[in-house]
N, C-alpha and C positions, 0 to 999 in steps of 0.2 A: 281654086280647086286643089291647085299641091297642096296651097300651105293648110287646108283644112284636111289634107288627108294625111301630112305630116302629123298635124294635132290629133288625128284619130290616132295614126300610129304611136305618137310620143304618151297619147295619154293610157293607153293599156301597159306600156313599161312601168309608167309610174303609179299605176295601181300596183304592177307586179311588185316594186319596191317595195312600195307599204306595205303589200303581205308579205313576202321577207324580213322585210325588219322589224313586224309584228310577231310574228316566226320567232324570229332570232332573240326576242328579248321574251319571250315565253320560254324558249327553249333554256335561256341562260335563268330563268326564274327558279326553273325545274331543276335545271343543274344547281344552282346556287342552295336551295331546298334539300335537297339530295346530298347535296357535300356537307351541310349543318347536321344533317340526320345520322351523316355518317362519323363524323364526326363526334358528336353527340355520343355516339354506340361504342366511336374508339375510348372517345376519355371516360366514359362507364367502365367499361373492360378492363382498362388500364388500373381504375381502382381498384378493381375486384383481385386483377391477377398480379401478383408481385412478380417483380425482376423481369418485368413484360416491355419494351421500347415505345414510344407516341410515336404516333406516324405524325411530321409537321404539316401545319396547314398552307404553308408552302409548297410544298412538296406534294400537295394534292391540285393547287393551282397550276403549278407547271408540265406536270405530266398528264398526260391527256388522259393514259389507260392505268391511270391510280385507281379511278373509281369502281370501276369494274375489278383490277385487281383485289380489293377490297371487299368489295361483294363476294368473291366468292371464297376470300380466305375467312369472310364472316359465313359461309355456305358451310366450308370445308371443318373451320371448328365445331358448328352447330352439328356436323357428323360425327366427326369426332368426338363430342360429348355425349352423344346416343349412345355411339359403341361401347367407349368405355364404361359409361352407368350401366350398360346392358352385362357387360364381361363380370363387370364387378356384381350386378345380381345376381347371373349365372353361376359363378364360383363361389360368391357365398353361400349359395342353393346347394352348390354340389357339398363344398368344405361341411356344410352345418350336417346333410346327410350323411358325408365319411364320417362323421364325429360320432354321429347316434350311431351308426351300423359298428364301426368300431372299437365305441368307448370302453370296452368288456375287455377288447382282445390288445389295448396299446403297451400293457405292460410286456405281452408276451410279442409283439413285437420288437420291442426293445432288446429283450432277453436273446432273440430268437438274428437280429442285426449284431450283437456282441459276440455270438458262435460265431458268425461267418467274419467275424473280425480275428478271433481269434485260429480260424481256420487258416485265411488272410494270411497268418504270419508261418507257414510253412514254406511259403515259396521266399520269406529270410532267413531263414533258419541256419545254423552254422554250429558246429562244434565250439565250445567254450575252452579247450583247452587248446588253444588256437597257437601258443608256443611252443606245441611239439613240431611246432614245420619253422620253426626258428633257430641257429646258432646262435646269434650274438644278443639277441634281446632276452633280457630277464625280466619275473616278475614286479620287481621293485623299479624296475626300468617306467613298466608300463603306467603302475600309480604315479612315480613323477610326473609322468605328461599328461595322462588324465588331468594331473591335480594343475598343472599348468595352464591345459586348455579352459579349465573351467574361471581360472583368474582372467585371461584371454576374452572369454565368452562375459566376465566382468565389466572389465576397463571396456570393450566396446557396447555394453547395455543389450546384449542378445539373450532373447529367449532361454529358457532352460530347454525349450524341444530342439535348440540350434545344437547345444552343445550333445545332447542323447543322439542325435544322429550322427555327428564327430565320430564317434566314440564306437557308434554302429558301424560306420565305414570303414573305421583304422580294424575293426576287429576282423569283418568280413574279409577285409582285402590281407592283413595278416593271414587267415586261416589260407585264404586260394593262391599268395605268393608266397612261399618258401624265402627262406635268407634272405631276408631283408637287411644290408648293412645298418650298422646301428649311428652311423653318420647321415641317416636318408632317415631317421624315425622321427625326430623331431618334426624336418621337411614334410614329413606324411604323416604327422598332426598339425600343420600350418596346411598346408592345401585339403584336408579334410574337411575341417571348420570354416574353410571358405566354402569350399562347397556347399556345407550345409545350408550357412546363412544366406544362401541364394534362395536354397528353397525356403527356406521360413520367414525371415526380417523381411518387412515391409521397406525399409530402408536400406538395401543393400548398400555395404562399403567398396571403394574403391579395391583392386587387387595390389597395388602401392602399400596402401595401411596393411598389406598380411605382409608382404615384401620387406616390411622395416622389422619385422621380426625374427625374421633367420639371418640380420645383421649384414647382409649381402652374400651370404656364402652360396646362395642362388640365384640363379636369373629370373627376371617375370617370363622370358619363354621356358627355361627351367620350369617354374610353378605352371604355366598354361599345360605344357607337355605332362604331370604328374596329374593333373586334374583329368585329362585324356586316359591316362594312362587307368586313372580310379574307375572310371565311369564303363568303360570295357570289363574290365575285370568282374566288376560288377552287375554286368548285363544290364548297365542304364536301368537298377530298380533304387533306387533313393528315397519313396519314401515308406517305409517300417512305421508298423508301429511301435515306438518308442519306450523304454520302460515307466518314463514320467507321463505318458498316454495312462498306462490302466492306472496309475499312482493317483492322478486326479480323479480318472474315474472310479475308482473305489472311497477316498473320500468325500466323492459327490453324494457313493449312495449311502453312506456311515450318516450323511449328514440328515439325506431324506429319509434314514433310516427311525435316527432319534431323535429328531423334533418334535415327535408324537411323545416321547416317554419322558422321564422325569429327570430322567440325568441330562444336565444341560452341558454337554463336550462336544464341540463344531472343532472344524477346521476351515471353513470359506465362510463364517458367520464375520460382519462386517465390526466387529471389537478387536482391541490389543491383546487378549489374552488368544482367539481364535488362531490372527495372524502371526503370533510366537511359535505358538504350538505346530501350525504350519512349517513354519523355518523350522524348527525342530526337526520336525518329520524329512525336510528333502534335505536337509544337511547331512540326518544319517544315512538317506537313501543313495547318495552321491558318494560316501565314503564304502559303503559297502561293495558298491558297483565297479569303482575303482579299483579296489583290491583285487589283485587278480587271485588271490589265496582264496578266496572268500565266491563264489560262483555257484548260485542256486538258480532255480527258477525266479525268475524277475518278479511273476504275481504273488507265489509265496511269500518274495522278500516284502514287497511294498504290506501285502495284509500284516501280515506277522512287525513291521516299523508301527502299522497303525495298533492293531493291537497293544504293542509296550509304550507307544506314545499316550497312548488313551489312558492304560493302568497306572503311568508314569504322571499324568494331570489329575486322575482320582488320589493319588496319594497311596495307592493300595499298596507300593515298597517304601522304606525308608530311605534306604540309600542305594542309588543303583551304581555305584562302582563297586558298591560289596557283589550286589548280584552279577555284577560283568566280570568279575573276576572267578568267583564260587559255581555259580549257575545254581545252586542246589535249589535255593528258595525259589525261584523262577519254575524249575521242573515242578517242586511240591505244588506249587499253586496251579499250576496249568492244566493238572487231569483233578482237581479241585474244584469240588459243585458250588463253587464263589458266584452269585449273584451278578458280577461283569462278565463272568465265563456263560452262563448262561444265556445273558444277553448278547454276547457275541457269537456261540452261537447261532442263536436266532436269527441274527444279522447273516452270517454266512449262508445258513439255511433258505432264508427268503429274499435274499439275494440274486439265488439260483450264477454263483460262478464258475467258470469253465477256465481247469487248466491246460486243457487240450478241444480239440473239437469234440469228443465224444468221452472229455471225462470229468465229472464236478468238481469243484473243489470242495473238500469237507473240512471241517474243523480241526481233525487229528491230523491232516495232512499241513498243517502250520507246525504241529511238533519240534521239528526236528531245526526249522528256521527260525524259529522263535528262539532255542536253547542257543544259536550261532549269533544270530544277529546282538542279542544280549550286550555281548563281550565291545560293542561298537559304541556303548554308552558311556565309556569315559569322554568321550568327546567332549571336547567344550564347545559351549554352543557361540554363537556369535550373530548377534539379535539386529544389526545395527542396519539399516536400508541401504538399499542397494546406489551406486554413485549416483544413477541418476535421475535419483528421486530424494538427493540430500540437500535441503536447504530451499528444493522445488514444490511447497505447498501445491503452489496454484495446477503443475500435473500430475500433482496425485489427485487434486480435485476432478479434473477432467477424466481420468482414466476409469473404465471398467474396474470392479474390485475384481475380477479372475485376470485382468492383466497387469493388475497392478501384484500379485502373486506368481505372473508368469517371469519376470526377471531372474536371471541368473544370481545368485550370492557367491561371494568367495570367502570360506572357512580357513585360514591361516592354520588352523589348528590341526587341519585334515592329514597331511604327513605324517605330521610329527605322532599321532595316534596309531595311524597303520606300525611306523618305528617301533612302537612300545608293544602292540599285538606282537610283530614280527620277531624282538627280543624273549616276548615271555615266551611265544612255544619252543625256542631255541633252550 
């Protein structure tokens, strides 16, 4: 009687076993199934999505709550790609509606963003004659270092919008300190253009590399303490807009201007003749700005460069150091119903630009900078690429063609021009 009721007992365990182990190799079937499936779905994905990592199929054997993990980062994507197809219809629904509701009004949007730009530039505003609060620095002082910084702003491959803000700095903080020794001017155009290149270059340099320029006759907490010293004076406002700001944007729009008409003269069209004509134009726009004798309105100057740049590529003078010297032929032709006067013009006209917040500029109001600027044409030009883009095919290929026109050039010749200006009015 035990031993048969041992065998009853013993033998419902060992059903129970079988269904356990029957169990258990269902469950691992499922699993087994389910890991292939998933699997399966990862290395789909993987081909679909570049620079995406395979989950190892070890690593799915050993960890128990892979699967599951899995599941729902395949959950969580398949959400994520709702919302974003969803965002992305949404915003193309909206963008396509601004576009039709707008399309009438985007010029005068534009027009209407370049006021409050040049509104914008009151709170930099400064008197230009910024050496009446100076003893020891003189005019020809100031063109030397300009013309320095801009070799400076060379040999390191900076922007042209690095070296217009220098230049912005050293003048501001000239006008609001008085007496400035003239042994600290140099030093406050070396910590200027560091500064600047902080805020522009993508690559900022070390403060060492400005350090080996004033020779050690200062300390880098020297330089830290002037860069402090800038930045107060200043009311921490740094960034201006710059005169090579409207410079480009006026021959952005000369360019969108006559594309339409017949006369084919660019300045950012992607040929050798466009980008000469370019260098031309900011080489005199740099000589002029330096000159501390020479001090107009910055948007006068740049239209009025494009102007005799543009007359200067039709051929319409013969020889411009006759006109830089005379002026006469230049005045004759300019209140002259000439066919390019015309057309410029119209270019000013429907351009609709503001020399103030609430005043246009008209075409007679170039007058008087156009007769000045003239005399800046003996310059010799100097055509040659900038260092570091000499003998570098492969980034000029990589580069944008408006940054590849953003480099600083250095004009050897820029001194020595101001000298010969400065001899003949004497």
């Amino acid at each position: 009687m035990q031993n048969n009721a041992k065998k009853q007992i013993s033998r419902p365990k060992k059903c129970q076993k079988q269904r356990n182990l029957r169990d258990k190799n269902n469950c691992n079937s499922v699993n087994l199934k389910s890991n292939q499936a998933a699997c399966q779905q990862e290395q789909t994905t993987t081909k679909k999505v570049k620079n995406e990592k395979t989950i190892s199929l070890i690593m799915i054997e050993e960890i128990p709550f892979t699967q599951n993990r899995i599941q729902q980062l395949n959950s969580q994507k398949q959400e994520n790609l709702i919302c974003e197809q969803f965002s992305k219809d949404l915003y193309s629904f909206t963008v396509n509606n601004l576009l039709e509701d707008n399309q009438d009004n985007e010029s005068d949007t534009l027009i209407e963003f370049m006021r409050q730009q040049v509104k914008f530039e009151e709170i930099y505003s400064y008197q230009k004659n910024y050496l009446k609060n100076q003893n020891e620095i003189q005019s020809h002082m100031v063109a030397i270092l300009f013309d320095w910084l801009i070799e400076v702003a060379h040999s390191f491959h900076f922007k042209r919008e690095t070296f217009y803000l220098s230049i912005n700095y050293i003048e501001r903080f000239l006008h609001r300190q008085p007496n400035i020794s003239i042994t600290k001017f140099q030093f406050l155009g070396v910590v200027a253009i560091f500064t600047a290149h902080k805020c522009e270059e993508i690559y900022p340099k070390a403060l060492k590399d400005f350090h080996r320029l004033i020779q050690d006759q200062y300390t880098i907490k020297d330089m830290e303490e002037m860069e402090v010293s800038i930045l107060k004076c200043l009311d921490f406002r740094m960034n201006p807009n710059t005169p090579i700001f409207w410079l480009n944007y006026y021959t952005k729009l000369w360019d969108e201007f006559i594309i339409t008409k017949e006369l084919n003269v660019l300045f950012k069209d992607k040929t050798n003749q466009s980008y000469y004509r370019y260098r031309e134009l900011v080489q005199l726009f740099d000589v002029c700005l330096i000159d501390y004798k020479y001090k107009k309105n910055e948007k006068l100057t740049a239209l009025s460069l494009i102007y005799l740049v543009i007359a200067k590529s039709l051929q319409i003078f013969q020889d411009y150091r006759t006109i830089a010297i005379s002026q006469l032929e230049i005045i004759n032709f300019f209140y002259s119903n000439h066919e390019y006067n015309l057309l410029f013009r119209q270019f000013i006209k429907q351009s609709d630009l503001y020399l103030n917040f609430d005043k246009k500029i008209e075409y007679e109001d170039l007058k008087d900078v156009v007769f000045e600027t003239t005399k800046y044409f003996i310059l010799r030009f100097d055509n040659t690429l900038p260092r570091v883009l000499l003998n570098n095919q492969e980034l000029i290929d990589e580069l944008q063609h408006e940054e590849l026109l953003s480099f600083q050039t250095y004009n050897r010749n820029t001194i020595k021009t101001i000298n010969l200006l400065l001899q003949s009015q004497q």
